[in-house]
N, C-alpha and C positions, 0 to 999 in steps of 0.2 A: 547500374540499375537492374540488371537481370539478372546479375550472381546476387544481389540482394536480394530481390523477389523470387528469386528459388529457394535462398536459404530459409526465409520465413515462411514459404509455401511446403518444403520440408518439413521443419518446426509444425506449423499448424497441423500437417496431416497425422503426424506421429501422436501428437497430442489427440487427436481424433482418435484417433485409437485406442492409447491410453487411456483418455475421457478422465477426466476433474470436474465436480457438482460447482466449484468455483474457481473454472479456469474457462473461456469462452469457447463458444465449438468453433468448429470450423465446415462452411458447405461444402465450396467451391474456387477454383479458379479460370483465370479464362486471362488471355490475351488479344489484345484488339490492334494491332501495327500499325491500322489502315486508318485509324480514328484518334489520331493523339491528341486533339483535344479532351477527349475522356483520359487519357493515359494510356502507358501499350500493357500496362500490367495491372489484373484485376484480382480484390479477394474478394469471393462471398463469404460473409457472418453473419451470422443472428443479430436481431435490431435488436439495440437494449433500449428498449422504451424509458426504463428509469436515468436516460443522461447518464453522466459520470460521477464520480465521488468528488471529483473536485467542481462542479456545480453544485453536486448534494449539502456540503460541507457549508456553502454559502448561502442557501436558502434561508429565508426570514421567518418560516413557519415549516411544520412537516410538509412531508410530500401526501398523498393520498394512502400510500402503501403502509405509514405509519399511522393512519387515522385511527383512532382509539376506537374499541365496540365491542362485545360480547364475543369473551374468551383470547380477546388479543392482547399478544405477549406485549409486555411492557418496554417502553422503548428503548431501557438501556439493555436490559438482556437481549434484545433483537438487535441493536448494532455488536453486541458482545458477542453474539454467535457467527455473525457475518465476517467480523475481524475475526475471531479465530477462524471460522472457512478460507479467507485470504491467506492466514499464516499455514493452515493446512496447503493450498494449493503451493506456495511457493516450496515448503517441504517437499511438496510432491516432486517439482521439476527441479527441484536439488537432489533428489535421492538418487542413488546411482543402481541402476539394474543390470542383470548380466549380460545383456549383448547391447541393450538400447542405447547407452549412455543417460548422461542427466542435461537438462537446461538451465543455464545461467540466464535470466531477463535480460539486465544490464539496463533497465529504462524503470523501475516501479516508483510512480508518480500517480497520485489522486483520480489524474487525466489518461492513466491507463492501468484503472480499475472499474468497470463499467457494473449498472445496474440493471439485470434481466431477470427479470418476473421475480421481482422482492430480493434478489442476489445477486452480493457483490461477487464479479468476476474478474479476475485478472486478461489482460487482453493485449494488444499490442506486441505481437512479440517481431519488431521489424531491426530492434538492438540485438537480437538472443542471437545463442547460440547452442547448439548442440557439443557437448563434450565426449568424449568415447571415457569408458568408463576408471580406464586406466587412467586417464589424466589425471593431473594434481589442479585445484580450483583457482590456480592461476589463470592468467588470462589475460591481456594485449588491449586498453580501452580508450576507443578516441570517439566514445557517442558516452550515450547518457545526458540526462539533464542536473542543470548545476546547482540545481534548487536542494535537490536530496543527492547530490553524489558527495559521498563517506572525505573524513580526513585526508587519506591517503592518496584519492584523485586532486583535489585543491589544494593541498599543500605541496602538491607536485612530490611529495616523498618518495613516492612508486607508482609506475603507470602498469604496476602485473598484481593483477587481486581478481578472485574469485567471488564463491558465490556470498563472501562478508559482505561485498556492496551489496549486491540482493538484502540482506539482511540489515544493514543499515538503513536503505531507503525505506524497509516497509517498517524501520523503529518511525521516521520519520512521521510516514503518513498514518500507525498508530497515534502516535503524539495527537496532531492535527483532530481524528478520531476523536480522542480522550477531552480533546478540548471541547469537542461539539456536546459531548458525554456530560461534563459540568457544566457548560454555560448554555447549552439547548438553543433551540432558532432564534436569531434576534438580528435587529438592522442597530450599527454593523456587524455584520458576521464575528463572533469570538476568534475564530481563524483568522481572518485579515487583520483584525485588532491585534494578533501574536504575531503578524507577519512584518507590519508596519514597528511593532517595537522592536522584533529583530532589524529592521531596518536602521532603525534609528540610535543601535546597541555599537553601531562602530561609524568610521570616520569613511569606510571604503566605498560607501554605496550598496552593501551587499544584505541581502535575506538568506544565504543559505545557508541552513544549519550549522554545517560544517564549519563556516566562518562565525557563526556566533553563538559560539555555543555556552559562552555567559551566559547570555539572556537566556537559552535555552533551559539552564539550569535553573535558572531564577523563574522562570515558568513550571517547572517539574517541582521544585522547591514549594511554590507557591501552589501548587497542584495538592501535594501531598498535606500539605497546612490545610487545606480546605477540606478535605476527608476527614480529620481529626476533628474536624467541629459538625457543626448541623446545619452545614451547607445547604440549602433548596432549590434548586433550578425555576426559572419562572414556569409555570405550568402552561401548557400550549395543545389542549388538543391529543395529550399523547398518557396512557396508561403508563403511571410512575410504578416500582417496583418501591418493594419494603426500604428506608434508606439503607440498615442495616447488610442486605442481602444487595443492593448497589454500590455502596462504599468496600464489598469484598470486592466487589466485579472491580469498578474502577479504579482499587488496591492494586488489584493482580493487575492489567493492562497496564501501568505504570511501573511498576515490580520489570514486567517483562520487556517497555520502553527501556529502560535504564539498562537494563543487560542489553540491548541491540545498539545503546548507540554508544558504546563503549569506543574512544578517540583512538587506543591500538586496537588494530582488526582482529589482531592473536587471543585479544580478551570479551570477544565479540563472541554471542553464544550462537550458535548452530540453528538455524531455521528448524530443523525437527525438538531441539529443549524448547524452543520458544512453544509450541505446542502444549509439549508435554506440560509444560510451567504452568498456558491457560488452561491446559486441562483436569489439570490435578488439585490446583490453587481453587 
């Protein structure tokens, strides 16, 4: 517990320094020995009043933050900037610098990307780890969660991969994204309605991508059928963008879904293309 709470209390301060517009700060820490009811090992963070992305994802209506009014961006271009700021920040902690090293997450999951002051932030980094810059993006992984951990953790191929799982999971929680993008708030959730038919896509008991990536496809498949037409989202409260100018957006985030969740990691694109692809697209 304490070589872990130092490695992430590490991690956090670096990143403090470094500073990402969508990577979560970091204040403080503090250890309390004498009170283990609280825990002997404390982080201070900024509150993300916005909940997480994976509460967001399942709301039945927008939040406040999305409330439509004079001069407010349109809701899909407002998740379309945020998702690219995510795929910026993981760029960021994959890129390697000359004495600092880069971070590998090793956990990005809905439930550790939080929302602070209308921005999604990357957070959680109790999986990560610091790499020296020499290293190759190999890597040793017995954490993760199995909802979005890549091919090559679940099929037990190889337990040594780098920053592709970063890169896989956030194809993942793009996806999830992309779904909220066409089917907008509703009971039930578009997401758990994708989650339940992965579920339901094999004999094993299993939602995770990685295991059902049939279905998966038949959902991307079925995604991209719906942009070719003149699809509508039920309207909610929320300033729609030109369809035109949202069927490029929600083009590209699926364009750049399919290159990240490519089943060999070696044909897996690189966290800084995934950028460049929503930036230039």
């Amino acid at each position: 517990m304490a070589i872990a709470f130092q490695k992430e209390r590490e991690i956090l301060s670096s990143l403090s320094i470094w500073k990402h517009a969508h990577i979560l700060g970091f204040i403080s820490s503090f250890e309390v020995p004498s009170e283990p009811k609280f825990g002997h090992y404390n982080l201070i963070l900024p509150y993300a009043e916005g909940g997480d992305l994976h509460q967001f994802l399942r709301l039945p209506s927008p939040p406040e933050w999305l409330f439509t009014g004079p001069g407010c961006i349109p809701f899909c271009k407002t998740l379309y900037i945020q998702t690219k700021g995510i795929v910026d920040g993981l760029g960021f902690l994959h890129a390697k610098t000359s004495s600092a090293g880069y971070v590998i997450h090793r956990d990005i999951k809905p439930a550790n990307i939080l929302i602070h002051n209308a921005t999604f932030k990357i957070a959680d980094f109790g999986s990560s780890r610091i790499k020296a810059s020499e290293e190759t993006s190999k890597t040793e992984w017995a954490v993760g969660t199995l909802m979005y951990a890549p091919p090559e953790k679940t099929l037990e191929d190889s337990d040594m991969y780098g920053r592709a799982r970063d890169v896989w999971a956030l194809g993942c929680v793009m996806l999830e994204i992309l779904v909220l993008l066409l089917y907008g708030f509703r009971e039930p959730a578009a997401v758990e309605v994708f989650e339940r038919e992965r579920l339901e896509s094999t004999k094993k008991d299993v939602k995770a991508f990685s295991r059902t990536m049939e279905c998966v496809e038949v959902w991307m498949a079925n995604i991209d059928g719906l942009l070719q037409t003149g699809h509508v989202r039920e309207k909610d409260r929320w300033v729609d963008e030109d369809w035109d100018n949202e069927q490029k957006m929600l083009r590209t985030l699926l364009g750049a879904i399919r290159s990240m969740l490519k089943v060999n990691r070696l044909e897996r694109v690189e966290s800084s293309r995934v950028l460049e692809y929503l930036t230039v697209s």
